[in-house]
C-alpha positions in Angstrom: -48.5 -20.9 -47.0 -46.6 -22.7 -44.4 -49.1 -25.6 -44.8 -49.2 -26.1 -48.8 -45.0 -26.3 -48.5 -45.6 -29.4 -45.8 -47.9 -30.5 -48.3 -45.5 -30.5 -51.1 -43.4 -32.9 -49.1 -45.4 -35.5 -48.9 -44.7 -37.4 -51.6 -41.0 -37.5 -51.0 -42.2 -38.8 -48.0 -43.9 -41.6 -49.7 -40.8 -42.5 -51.6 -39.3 -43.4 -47.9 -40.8 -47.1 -47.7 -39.6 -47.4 -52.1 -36.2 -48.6 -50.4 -35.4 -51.6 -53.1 -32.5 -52.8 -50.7 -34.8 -55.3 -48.5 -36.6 -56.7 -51.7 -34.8 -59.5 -53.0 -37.2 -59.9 -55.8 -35.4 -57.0 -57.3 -31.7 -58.2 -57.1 -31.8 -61.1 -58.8 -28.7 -63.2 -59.4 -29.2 -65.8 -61.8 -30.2 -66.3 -65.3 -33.6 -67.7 -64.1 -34.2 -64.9 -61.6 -33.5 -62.0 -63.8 -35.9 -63.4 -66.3 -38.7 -63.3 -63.9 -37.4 -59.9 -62.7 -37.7 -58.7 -66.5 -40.8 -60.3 -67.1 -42.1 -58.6 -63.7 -40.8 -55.0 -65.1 -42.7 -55.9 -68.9 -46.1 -56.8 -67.2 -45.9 -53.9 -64.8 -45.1 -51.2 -67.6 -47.7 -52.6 -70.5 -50.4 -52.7 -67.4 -49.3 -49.0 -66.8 -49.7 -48.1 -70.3 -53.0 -49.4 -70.3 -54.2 -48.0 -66.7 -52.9 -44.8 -67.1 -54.5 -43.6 -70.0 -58.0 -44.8 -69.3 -57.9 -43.0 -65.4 -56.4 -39.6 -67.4 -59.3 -40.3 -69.8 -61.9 -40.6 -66.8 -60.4 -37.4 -65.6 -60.9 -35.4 -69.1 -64.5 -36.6 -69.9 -65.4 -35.7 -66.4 -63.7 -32.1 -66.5 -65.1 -31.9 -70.0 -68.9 -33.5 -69.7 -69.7 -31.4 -66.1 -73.0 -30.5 -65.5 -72.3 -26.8 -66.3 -69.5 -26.8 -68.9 -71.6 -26.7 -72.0 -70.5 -29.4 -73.6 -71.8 -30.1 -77.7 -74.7 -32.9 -77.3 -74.9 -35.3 -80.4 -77.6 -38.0 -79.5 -77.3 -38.9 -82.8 -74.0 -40.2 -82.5 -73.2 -43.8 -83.3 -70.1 -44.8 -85.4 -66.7 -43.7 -85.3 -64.0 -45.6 -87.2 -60.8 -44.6 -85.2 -62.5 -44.6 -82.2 -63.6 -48.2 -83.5 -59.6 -49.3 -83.4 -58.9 -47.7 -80.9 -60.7 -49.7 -78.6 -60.3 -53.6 -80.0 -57.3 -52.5 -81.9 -54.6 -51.6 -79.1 -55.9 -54.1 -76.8 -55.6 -57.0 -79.4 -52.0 -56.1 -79.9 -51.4 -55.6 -76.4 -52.4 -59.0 -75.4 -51.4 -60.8 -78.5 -48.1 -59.2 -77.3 -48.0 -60.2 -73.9 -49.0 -63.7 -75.0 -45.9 -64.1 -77.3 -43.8 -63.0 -74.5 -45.0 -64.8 -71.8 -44.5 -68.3 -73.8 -41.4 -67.2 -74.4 -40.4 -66.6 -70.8 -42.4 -69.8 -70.0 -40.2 -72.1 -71.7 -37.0 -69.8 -70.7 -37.5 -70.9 -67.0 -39.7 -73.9 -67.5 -38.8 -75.2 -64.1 -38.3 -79.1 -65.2 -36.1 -78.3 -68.6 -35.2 -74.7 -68.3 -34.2 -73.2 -72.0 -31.8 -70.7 -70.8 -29.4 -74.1 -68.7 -30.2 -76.4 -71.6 -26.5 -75.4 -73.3 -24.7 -75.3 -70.0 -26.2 -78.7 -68.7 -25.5 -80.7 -71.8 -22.1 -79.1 -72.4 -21.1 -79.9 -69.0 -22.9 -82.5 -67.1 -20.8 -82.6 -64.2 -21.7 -79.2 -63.3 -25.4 -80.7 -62.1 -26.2 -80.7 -58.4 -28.8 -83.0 -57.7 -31.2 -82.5 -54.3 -33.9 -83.7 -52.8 -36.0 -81.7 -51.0 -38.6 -82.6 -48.6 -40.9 -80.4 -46.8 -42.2 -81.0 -43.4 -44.1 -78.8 -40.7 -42.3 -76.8 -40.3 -39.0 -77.6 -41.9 -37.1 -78.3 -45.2 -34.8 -81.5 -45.6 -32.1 -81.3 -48.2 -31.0 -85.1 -49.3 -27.7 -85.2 -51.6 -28.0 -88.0 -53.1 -25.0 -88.6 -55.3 -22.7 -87.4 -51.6 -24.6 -89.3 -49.4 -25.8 -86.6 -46.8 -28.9 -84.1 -45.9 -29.1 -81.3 -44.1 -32.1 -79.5 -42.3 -32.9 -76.0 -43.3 -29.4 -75.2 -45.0 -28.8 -75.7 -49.2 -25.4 -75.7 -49.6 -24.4 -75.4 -53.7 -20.8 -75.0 -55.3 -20.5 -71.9 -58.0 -21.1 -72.7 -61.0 -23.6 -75.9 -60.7 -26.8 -76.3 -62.2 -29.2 -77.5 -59.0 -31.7 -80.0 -60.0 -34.3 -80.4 -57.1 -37.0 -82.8 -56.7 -39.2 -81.9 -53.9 -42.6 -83.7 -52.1 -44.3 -83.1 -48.9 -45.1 -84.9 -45.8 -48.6 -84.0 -45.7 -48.6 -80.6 -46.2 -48.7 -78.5 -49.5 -46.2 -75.6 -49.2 -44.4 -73.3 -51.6 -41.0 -73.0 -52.0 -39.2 -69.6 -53.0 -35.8 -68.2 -53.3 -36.1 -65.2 -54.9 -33.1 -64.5 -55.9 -32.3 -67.9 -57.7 -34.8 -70.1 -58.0 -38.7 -69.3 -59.0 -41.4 -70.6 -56.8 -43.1 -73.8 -57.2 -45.6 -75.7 -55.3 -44.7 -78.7 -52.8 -47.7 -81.6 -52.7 -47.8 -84.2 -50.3 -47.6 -87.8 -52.5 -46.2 -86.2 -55.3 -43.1 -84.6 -57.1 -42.4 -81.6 -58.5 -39.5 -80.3 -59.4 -36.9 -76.9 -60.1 -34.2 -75.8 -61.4 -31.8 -73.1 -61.1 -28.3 -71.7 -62.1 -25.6 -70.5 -59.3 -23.2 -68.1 -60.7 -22.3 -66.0 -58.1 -21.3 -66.8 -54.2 -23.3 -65.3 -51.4 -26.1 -66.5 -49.1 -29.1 -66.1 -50.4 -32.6 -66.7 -48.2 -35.2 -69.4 -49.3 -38.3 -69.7 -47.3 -42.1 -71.6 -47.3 -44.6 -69.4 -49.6 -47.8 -70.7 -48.1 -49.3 -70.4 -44.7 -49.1 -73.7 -43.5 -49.8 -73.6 -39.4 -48.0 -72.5 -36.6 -44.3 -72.6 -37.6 -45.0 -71.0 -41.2 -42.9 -68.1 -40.0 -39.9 -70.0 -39.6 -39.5 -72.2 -42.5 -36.8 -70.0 -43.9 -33.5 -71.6 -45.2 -30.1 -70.4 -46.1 -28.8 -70.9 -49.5 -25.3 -70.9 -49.4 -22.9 -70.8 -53.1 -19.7 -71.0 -52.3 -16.3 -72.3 -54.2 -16.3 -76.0 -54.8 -13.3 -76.7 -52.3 -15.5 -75.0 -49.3 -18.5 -77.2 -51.1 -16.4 -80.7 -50.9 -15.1 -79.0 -46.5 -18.9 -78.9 -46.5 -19.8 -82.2 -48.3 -17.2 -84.0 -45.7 -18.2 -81.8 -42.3 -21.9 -83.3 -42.9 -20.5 -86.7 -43.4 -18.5 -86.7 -40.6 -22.0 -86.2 -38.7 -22.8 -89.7 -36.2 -26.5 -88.7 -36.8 -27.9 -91.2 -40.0 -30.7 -90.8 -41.8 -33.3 -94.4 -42.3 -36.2 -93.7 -43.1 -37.0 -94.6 -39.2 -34.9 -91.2 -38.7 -36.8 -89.4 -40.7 -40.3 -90.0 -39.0 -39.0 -88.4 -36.1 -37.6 -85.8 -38.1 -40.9 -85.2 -39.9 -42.8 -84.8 -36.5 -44.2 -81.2 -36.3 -41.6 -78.8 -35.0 -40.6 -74.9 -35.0 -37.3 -74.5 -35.9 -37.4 -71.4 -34.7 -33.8 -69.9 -36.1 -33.8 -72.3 -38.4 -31.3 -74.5 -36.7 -29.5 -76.3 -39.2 -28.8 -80.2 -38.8 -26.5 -82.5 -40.6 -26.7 -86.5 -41.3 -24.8 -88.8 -42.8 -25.7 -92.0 -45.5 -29.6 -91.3 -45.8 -31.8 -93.7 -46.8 -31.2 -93.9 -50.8 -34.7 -94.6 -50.9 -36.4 -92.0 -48.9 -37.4 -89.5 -50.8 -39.2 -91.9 -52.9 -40.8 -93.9 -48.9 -42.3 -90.2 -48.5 -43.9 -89.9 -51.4 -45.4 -93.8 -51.0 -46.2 -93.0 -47.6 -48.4 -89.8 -48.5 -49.9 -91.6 -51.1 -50.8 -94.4 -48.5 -52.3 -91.8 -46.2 -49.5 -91.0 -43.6 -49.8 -87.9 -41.7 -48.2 -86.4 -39.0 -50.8 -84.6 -36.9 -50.2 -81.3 -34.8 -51.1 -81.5 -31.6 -52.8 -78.5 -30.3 -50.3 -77.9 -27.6 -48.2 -76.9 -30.2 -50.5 -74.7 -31.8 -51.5 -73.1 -28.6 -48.1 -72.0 -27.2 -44.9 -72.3 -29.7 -42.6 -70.9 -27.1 -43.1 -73.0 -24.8 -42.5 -76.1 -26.9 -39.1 -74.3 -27.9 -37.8 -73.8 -24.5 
């Protein structure tokens, strides 16, 4: 007896590692995130309404159809009109319901011209944050254009804004994700891509690489911060205030393969006006920045 009460605990025990509080997919923030949460929660349930039913089906016709259980035998058997809609009825409506809803959320977050910022971007154009973002191994470089800085592994945004990014790649394709703000899009070496997302609330929220992309993968996290628009402008003039420029001569060193292991971040002033556009030329052109396998081999030592 003592054993079957153990046994009854172990499902509560399961529901130890359900803990939402380290899943940031399920706190989303913005409009754009809690549009992908809600299409995440649809998909889930419609899949479980179609799952469930077919393994408590299995169950039944097994229980029911066992060797000794005496079950009628019709060989006869060959049309049955509900059972007939039944099965191409409910899933035709099913999909043809998913499909509806999916273009729907498709052109609600549509990363280059999202439907649910159209109103708020062309009622108020000043509150657009432009950025471009490169991705290097292993490290992400945030330009500013229209305030003349970048930053290394640090988005900095003022509440309120609307962040338009354009991003490209050294060599390297990579993902990049913040869950709680912005959806995850792919980052290609010679071309651009680009995202959108809506910052309403402050905190610091964690961005990071969503491909495995060599030996630093692990640390090509970033901290997004959203904060008031006079700590934003502080910000704006702290990184300006940095003796460290960025030429496009800068950034080769820059773009060099390197664990930023803590994700150290690094501030320059006036960069290149031109650069993000020289990286995506310079992929195109065949530019690469090898690894050396000395790198590869031992990480901490190159850190020390």
């Amino acid at each position: 007896m003592r054993l079957k009460s153990y046994l009854t605990l172990l499902p509560v025990l399961a529901l130890g590692a359900c803990s939402s509080g380290d899943y940031r997919l399920f706190h989303p923030i913005n409009a754009i995130a809690t549009q992908e949460w809600h299409a995440t929660i649809v998909d889930t349930v419609v899949m479980l309404l179609i799952i469930l039913p077919v393994l408590l089906a299995i169950a039944i016709f097994g229980w029911r159809y066992r060797a000794n259980a005496n079950a009628a035998y019709d060989p006869d058997w060959s049309h049955n009109t509900v059972l007939e809609l039944l099965v191409w009825g409910v899933p035709f409506v099913i999909v043809a319901g998913l499909g509806l809803y999916s273009v729907k959320t498709i052109y609600a977050i549509e990363p280059y011209k999202p439907g649910l910022l159209q109103k708020q971007a062309s009622t108020d154009p000043q509150s657009v944050l432009n950025v471009d973002v490169i991705n290097t191994d292993w490290q992400w470089v945030f330009i500013y254009p229209d305030q003349h800085i970048a930053t290394i592994d640090e988005l900095e945004v003022p509440k309120g804004s609307i962040v338009k990014m354009r991003l490209t790649s050294t060599s390297v394709s990579n993902d990049i994700y913040i869950p709680q703000l912005a959806p995850m899009i792919a980052v290609m070496p010679g071309m651009r891509t680009l995202d959108t997302f809506d910052a309403p609330a402050l905190g610091e929220y964690t961005g990071f690489a969503a491909d495995f992309s060599g030996a630093g993968f692990s640390w090509m996290q970033f901290a997004t911060h959203i904060v008031s628009q006079d700590d934003f402008n502080t910000w704006v003039h702290k990184a300006a205030s940095s003796p460290n420029q960025l030429s496009y001569a800068a950034f080769q060193k820059v773009a060099q393969p390197h664990v930023n292991v803590g994700a150290k971040v690094s501030y320059f002033s006036n960069p290149d006006p031109q650069l993000f556009n020289k990286v995506v030329a310079a992929a195109q052109a065949g530019v690469v920045y090898p690894v050396s396998s000395a790198l590869t081999k031992s990480i901490g030592s190159n850190e020390k």
